[in-house]
N, C-alpha and C positions, 0 to 999 in steps of 0.2 A: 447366571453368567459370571457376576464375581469367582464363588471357587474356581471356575474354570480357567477364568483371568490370570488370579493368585497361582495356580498351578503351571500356566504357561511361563510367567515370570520367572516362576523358581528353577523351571530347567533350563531358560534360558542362561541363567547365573550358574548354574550348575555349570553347561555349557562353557561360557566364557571362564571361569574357574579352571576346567581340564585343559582347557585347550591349550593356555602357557604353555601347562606341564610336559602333555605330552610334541608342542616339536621343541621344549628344551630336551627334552629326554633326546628326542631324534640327533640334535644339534651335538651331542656329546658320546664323540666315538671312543670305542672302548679296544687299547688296543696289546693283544696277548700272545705269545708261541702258540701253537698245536700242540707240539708236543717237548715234552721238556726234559729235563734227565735227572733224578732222585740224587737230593744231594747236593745240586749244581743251583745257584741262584738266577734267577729269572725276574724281569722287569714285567709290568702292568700298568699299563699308560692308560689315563682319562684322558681326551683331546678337546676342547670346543673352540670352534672355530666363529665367530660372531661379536655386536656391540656390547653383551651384558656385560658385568662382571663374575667371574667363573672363582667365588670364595672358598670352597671347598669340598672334598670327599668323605662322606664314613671309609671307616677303612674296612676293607674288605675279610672277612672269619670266614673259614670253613674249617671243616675237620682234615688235616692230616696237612695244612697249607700253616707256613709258618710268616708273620711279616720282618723282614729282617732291618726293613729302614723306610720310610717314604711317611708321608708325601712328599718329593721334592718338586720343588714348583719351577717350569721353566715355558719363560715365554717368549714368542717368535714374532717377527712383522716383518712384511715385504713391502717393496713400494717401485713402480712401475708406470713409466711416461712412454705410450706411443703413438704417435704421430698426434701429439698436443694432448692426447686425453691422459688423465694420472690416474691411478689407483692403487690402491692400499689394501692389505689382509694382516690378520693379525691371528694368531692360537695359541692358546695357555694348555698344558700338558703339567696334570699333577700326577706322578709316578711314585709308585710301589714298588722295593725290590723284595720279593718272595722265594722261600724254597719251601720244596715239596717233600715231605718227611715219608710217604709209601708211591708205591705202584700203582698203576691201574687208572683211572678219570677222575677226576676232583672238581665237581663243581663249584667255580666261584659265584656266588651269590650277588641275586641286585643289591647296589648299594645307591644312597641317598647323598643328593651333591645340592648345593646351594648355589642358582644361576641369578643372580639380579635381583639377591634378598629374596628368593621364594623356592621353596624345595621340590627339587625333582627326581622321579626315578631313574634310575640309569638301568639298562638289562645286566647280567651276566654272563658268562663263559666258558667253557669247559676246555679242560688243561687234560693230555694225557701222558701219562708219566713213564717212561721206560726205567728199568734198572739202573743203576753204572754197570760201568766198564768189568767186565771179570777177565784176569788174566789176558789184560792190554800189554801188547808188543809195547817195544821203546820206542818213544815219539821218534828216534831218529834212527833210519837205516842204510848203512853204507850203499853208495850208489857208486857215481864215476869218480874218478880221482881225483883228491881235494873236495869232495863233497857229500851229501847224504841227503836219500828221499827224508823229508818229516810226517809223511804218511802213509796210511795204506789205502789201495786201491785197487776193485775187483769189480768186473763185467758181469753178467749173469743173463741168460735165457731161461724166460720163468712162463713155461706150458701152463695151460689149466689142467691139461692132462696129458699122458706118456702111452696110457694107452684107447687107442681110439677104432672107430669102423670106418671102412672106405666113403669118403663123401662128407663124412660127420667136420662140423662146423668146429674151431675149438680157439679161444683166442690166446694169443703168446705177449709178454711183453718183452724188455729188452730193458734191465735195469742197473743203473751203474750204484757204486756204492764208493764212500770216501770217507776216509777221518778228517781231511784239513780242506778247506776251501779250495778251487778249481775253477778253471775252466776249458770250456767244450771247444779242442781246433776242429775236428773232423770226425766223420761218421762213414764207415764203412758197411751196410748192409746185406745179412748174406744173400746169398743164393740158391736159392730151394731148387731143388729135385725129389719130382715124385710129390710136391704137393703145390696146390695154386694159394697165391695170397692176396687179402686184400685189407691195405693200410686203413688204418681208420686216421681220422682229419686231424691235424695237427696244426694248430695256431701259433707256434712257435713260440709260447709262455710256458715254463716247464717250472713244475711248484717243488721247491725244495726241502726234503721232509727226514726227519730222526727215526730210526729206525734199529731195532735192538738184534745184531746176527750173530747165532753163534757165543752169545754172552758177552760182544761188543758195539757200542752203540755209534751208528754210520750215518754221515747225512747221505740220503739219497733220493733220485732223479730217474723218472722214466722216460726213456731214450726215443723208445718206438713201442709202439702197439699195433700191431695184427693179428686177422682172424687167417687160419690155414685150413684147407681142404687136401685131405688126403685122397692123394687119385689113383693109388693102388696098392694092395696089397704087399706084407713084410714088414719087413722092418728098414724102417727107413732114418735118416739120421738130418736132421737141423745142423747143419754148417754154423763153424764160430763166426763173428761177427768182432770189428777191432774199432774203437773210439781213439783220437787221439786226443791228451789233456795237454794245457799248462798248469802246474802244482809248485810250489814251493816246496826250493831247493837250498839247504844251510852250507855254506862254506864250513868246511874241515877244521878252520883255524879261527871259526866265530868266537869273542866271549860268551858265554853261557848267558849269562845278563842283560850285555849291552849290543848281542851279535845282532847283524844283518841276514835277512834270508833275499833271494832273487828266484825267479821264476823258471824253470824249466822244461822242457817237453816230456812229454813220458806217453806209452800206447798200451791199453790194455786190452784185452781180448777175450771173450766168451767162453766156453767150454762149448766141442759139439754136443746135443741132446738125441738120444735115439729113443725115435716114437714105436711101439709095437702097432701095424695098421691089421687088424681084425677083415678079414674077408667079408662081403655081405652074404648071408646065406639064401641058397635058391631055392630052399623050403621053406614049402610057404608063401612066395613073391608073388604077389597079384599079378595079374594081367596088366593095367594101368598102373605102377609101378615107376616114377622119374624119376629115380632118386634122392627122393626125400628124406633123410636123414635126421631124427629127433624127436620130440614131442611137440603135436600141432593140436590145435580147433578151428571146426571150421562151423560157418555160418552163413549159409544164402538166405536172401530176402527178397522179394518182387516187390520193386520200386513202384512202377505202375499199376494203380491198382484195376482200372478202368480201360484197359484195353480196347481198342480198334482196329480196324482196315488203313493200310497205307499212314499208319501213324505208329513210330520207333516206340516198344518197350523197352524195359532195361530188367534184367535182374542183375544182382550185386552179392558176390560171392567174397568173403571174409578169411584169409587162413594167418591162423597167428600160431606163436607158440618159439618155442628154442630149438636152433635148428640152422641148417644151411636152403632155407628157406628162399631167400634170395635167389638162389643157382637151381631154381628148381621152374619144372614147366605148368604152366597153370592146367587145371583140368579144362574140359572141352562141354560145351554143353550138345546135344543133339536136338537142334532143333527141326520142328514138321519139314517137310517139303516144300509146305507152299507159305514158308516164312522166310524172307531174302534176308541175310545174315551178312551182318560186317564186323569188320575186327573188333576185338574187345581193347577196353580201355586200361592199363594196370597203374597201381601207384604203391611205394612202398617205401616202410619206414624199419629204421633199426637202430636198439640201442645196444651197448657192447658194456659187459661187466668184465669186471677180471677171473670169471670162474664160465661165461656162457654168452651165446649170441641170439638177442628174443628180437623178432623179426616179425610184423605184418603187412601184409600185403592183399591190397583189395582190388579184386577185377569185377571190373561191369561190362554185361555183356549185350550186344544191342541187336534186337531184331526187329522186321517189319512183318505182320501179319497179312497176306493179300485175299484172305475169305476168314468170311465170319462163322460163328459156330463154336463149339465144344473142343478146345485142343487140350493133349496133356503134353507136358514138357517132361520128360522123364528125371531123375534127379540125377546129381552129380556127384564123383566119387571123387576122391582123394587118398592114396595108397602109402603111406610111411614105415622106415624102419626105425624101433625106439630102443638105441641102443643101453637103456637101463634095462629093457624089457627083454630084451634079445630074441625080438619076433615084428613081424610086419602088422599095420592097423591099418584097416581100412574106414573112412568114415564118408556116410554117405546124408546128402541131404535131403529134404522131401521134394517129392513132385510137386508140380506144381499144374491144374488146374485153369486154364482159363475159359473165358465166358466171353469170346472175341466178337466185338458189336460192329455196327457197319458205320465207317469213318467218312473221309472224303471221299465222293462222286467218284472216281477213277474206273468203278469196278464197270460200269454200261459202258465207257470207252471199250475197252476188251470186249464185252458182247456185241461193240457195233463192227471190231474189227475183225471178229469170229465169221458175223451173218457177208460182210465184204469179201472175208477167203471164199465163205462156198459160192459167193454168186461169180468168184474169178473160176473157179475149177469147173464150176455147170456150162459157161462160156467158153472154156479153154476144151471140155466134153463135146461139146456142141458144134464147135469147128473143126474139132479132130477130126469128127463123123462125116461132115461134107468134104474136107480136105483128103480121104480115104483114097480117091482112085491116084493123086497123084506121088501120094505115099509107093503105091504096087510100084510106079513105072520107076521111080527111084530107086527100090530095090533091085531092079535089071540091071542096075549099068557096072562098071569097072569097081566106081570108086564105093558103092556098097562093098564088093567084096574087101576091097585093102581095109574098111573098117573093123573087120574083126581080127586080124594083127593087131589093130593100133590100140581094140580092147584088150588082149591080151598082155601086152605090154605094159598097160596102164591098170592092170592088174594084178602083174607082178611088181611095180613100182609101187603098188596098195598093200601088199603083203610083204615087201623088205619094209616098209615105212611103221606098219602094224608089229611087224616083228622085233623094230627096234627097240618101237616104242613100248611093248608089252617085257621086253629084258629091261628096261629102265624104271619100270616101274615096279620089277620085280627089286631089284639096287635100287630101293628107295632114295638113300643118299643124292646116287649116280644121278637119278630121275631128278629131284630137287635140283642138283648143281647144272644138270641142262638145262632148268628153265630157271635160272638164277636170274638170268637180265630180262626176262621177259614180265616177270613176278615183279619186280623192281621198278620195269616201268609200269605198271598199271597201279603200284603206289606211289608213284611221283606224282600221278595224274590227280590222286586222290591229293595227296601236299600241293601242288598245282593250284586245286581247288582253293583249297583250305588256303593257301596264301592270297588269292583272288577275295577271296571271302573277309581275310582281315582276322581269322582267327588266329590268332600270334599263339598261344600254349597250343592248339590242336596241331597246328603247323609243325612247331617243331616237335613235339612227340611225335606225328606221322613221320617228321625225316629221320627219326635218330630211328624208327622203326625198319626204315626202309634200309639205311645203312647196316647195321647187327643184321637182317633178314636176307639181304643180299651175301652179306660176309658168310654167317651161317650155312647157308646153301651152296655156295662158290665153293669154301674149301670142306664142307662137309662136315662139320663141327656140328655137335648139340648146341644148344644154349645157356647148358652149364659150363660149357669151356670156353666160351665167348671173352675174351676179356683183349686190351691192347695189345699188352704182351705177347700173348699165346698169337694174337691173327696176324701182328707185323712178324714174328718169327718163322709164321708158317711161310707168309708172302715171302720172307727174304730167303728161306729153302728153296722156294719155287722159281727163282730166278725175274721177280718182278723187281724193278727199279727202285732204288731207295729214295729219290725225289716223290715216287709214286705214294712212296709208305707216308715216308711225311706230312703229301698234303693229306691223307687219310685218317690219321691220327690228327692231323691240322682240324680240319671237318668234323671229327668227333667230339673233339674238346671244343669245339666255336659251337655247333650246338648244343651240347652241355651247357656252357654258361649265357649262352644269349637266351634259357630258359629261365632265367633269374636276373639277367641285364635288362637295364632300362631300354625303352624301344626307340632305335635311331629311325631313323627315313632311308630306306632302299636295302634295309640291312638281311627281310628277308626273301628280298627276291636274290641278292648273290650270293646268299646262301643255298636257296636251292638252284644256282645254275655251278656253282663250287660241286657241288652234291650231286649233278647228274654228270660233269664232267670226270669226277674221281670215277663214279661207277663205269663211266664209259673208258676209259684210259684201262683200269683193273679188267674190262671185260676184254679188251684186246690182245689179251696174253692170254695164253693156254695153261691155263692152271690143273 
């Protein structure tokens, strides 16, 4: 027991010994440029904010990193009384001023600081270096009268790519470039034609970065970022787009030394960009074929492994990869006959680089078994264009096999309500046969005869009613947009439910289901063209009210984010009577 003892002790102290070290280490921020410019000198700040005393820094070596003066020690303290309570802070900042003698990244190395008489490690940094300036205009160019811009300043639209295939995913930025300090009045965004766009999130924090163009070196700012879908074929062109700045502006008659600059306005603007849009080719195009655009994988799995009668399986179907994956229609699974099927469930995530957009997205899909026995689920295909490959892929996953057991009791219901029909229709036989003479004498009279006009009629009223319905279903579209509010209400009933029930996430993905599902089918849209824009544009063609558009888009966006809002009391039930009343209002125009 002693060794054991003596070894516990020693790591304890071990222990106690690191621990200082490392949250002084934490406690001392280390603070640098990204990027810095060859030539040019640049500051490297240690910060620690805390009781200790903060004595000093190794100074910092690396190769190609020169020190030009530091450490200079400067220290800070606040002091703060509110409402009777006081408080204090205090931080010491020992600085390095450094230049960087080549190009390219330069590691600065950990160095060792002494926090309260005991030494600690501090991490390191990495610095990237641009060139200087080659062949820099003069800081000052004639502008308005009596005065001169002291900078330069250019827009840019920067594709990941110029040339693309109908549908293909591709994301654009929008980047401003400056030599002098600025800022942003306004933002003018273009207006596409011929392709759909979707912004990616903007926090309103825009990081300001050094950047070498052309042989001179610009601080610059990305403006906007979007992903564009090209929706037809040619060649199609990106509209300029125009920012307005405030820049500093030098009076004409400044001293060189001791002159004044003030601010002024200035607008700059983009160049348009022309994309070449690549036709999809129809050799080759699957049958199942949605428009999938890029490289995908895909991956089913059977959740349930243990199957029953009258109890929901799930399989869950996987498709990732780079792409316009999003805007695309999930595959369909085919299930038996005698499995009752409800909608599937989807969820999907995307991250956006500045060269491509990688996208997954998982659908589950839910059935109920009603007999047991031996079923196969047939597999499920997924059909893409991969425009590096410049050919269509198909991928398919396996069948899938069950072994369906007998679940809950429900199934002798059914056989009791089988053995109930025959013993009505042998009684309903039975009386027919005694009731037979007074059948003949009713066939004699007047009103037998006028009954077979009234069949006649009501069989040509069978055959306009078959006939319309068999041209609607042929105009798939057509068909869909006639039964657009009937589809609509039999999923409210379902959100109804689900509201009744308290499932707040099922609830509102049923309604945001039910709203796209409705719109899709009314004005006859895919679900790659679904977007706000596109359906209040179409509604406002069609002569439907613009109070109407609004609360429609109102409704959209309230369910959108009351999927992620905290839950009030009554919030979703006038949600969904918001929700059947937009559908009702929309359905009373003829669209």
């Amino acid at each position: 027991m002693k060794p054991i003892a003596f070894v516990g002790r020693t790591l304890l102290l071990l222990l106690a010994l690191l621990l200082p070290l490392s949250l002084g280490a934490q406690t001392i921020r280390v603070e640098v440029p990204q990027t810095v410019v060859q030539g040019t000198p640049f500051q490297l700040s240690y910060t620690y904010s805390g009781s200790e005393d903060f004595e000093r820094v190794t100074e910092p070596k690396a190769a190609g990193l020169q020190v030009l003066y530091g450490p200079a020690r400067q220290q800070m303290s606040s002091y703060q009384n509110i409402n009777g309570r006081s408080s204090s802070t205090s931080s010491v900042s020992l600085t390095f001023t450094l230049l960087a003698e080549h190009t390219g990244n330069i590691s600065i190395p950990a160095v060792t600081a002494i926090l309260g008489g005991k030494r600690v490690t501090v991490h390191g940094a990495t610095v990237r270096v641009l060139p200087p300036d080659k062949n820099a205009p003069s800081a000052r160019s004639q502008g308005a009268a009596g005065t001169s811009v002291t900078g330069t300043y250019f827009f840019r639209a920067l594709p990941s790519a110029t040339v693309v295939y109908e549908k293909q995913a591709f994301p654009i930025r929008y980047k401003l470039y400056a030599t002098t300090e600025f800022e942003i009045n306004s933002y003018e965004a273009p207006q596409y034609d011929g392709f759909l766009s979707e912004k990616q999130a903007d926090d309103g924090r825009r990081q300001l970065q050094l950047e070498t163009y052309q042989g001179r070196n610009y601080r610059t700012v990305d403006i906007l970022s979007e992903v564009l879908f090209a929706q037809r074929s040619g060649t199609l062109t990106i509209p300029s787009s125009k920012i307005g700045l405030r820049v500093p502006i030098a009076q004409a008659d400044d001293d060189p030394f001791f002159g004044s600059s003030m601010m002024g306005d200035r607008e700059v603007r983009s160049a348009p960009v022309t994309i070449q849009v690549r036709p999809l080719p129809n050799e080759g195009k699957p049958a199942d074929f949605s428009g999938a655009v890029g490289s995908f994988r895909m991956r089913a799995e059977l959740l349930t492994k243990t199957p029953k009668t009258n109890e929901s399986l799930t399989i869950r179907l996987t498709l990732e990869g780079t792409g316009n994956l999003k805007q695309v229609t999930s595959p369909t699974i085919s299930f038996p006959q005698d499995f009752e099927v409800y909608d599937p469930k989807e969820s999907y995530e995307e991250k956006i680089s500045a060269t491509e957009v990688y996208g997954k997205k998982i659908i589950e899909y839910f059935a109920i078994p009603r007999r047991t026995g031996t079923v196969t689920i047939p597999s499920l295909s997924f059909s893409y264009f991969d425009p590096h490959l410049g050919r269509y892929e198909t991928l398919r996953s396996q069948t899938f096999t069950l072994q369906v057991a007998q679940g809950r009791e429900t199934a002798a219901d059914d056989r009791s309500s089988l053995r109930q029909q025959e013993q009505l229709l042998r009684q309903l036989y039975s009386e027919g046969s005694l009731g037979a003479p007074k059948g003949l004498l009713w066939a004699q009279s007047w009103s037998y005869l006028l009954l077979f006009p009234l069949i006649a009629l009501i069989g040509l009223i069978a055959y306009l009613v078959i006939a319309r319905d068999r041209g609607l279903r042929a105009d798939s579209l057509g068909y869909k947009a006639s039964r657009a509010s009937s589809v609509a209400t039999k999923r409210l009933r379902i959100a109804r439910k689900l509201l009744e029930a308290g499932e707040r996430e099922a609830f509102y993905e049923e309604t945001l289901r039910v709203l796209w599902g409705y719109l899709g089918d009314k004005l006859r849209l895919p679900a790659s063209e679904l977007s706000r824009a596109s359906v209040s544009e179409l509604l406002r063609m069609r002569g439907l009210d613009e109070e109407i558009i609004a609360r429609l888009t109102a409704v959209i966006d309230e369910v959108e984010f009351a999927r992620y809002a905290p839950a009030k009391e009554g919030d979703m039930q006038a949600l969904y009577d918001t929700t059947a009343e937009v559908i009702s209002a929309i359905d009373t125009h003829k669209l």
